[in-house]
N, C-alpha and C positions, 0 to 999 in steps of 0.2 A: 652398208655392210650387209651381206649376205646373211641371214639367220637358218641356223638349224631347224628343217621342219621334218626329215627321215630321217631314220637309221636303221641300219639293216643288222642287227646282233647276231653273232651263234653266243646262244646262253646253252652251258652244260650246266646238270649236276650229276656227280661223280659221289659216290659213296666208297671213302677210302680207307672202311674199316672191315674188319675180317668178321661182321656181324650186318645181318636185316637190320635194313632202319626204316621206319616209317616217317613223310615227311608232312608234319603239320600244316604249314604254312610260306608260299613264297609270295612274297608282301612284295609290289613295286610300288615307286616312289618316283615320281619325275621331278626334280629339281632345276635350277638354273639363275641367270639373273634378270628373271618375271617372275610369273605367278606360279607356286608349285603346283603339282595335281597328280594325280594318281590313278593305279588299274584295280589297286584293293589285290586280292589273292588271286596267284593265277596258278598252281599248282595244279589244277586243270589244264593247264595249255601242253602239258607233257603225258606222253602215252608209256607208263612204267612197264618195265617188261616181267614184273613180279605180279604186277596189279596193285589196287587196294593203294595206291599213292606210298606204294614200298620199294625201296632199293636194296637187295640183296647184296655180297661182299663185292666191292671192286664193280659193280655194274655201275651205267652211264648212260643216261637221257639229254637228248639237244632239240632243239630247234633253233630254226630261223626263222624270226620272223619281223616283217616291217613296223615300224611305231615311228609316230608321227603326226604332224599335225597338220590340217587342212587350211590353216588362215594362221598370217603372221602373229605367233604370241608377244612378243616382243624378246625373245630369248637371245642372249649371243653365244650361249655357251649352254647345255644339258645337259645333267649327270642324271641316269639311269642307275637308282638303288633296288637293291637287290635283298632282303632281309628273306633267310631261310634259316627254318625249325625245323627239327627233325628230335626223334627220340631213338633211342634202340629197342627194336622187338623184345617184351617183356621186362621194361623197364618201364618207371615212372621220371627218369632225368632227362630232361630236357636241353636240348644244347641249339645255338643259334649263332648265325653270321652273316657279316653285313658285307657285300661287293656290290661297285658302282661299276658300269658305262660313261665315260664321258664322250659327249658329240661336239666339236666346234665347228664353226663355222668352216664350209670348202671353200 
């Protein structure tokens, strides 16, 4: 069987509140059924058009971009978690949520 070793994502974040949010944290997670592993924060991989890793009302940042693996991990299946933080400008409440990627086998 073929194993998942690319996938090519558009990952957005959308800010769909009528307030600036700033966003703490986008945590990735590679999962599957091997060994998990991870990218740690990458809320640097997106270029905010506020700055300061801030989303203003209804704006939206994407990329595309390749992740993958160079040598067979033994995976047949990988889900791509996705854990993002954000808070609202002048706020101390915290809010967070979790969406996966799944890749399976072509």
């Amino acid at each position: 069987m073929r194993r998942p070793r690319h996938v090519r994502p558009r990952v957005t974040l959308r800010n769909t509140s009528n307030r600036t949010v700033a966003i703490e944290s986008v945590t990735l997670t590679r999962l599957g059924d091997a060994r998990a592993s991870g990218l740690g924060d990458i809320k640097d991989y997106w270029r905010f058009p506020s700055g300061a890793h801030q989303l203003g009302p209804n704006e939206s940042v994407y990329f595309k971009k390749v992740w993958g693996f160079t040598v067979d991990t033994g995976h047949s299946h990988v889900r791509y978690v996705f854990r993002t933080c954000w808070h609202g400008i002048g706020s101390d409440v915290r809010q967070c949520r979790t969406q996966w990627v799944d890749a399976l086998p072509n």
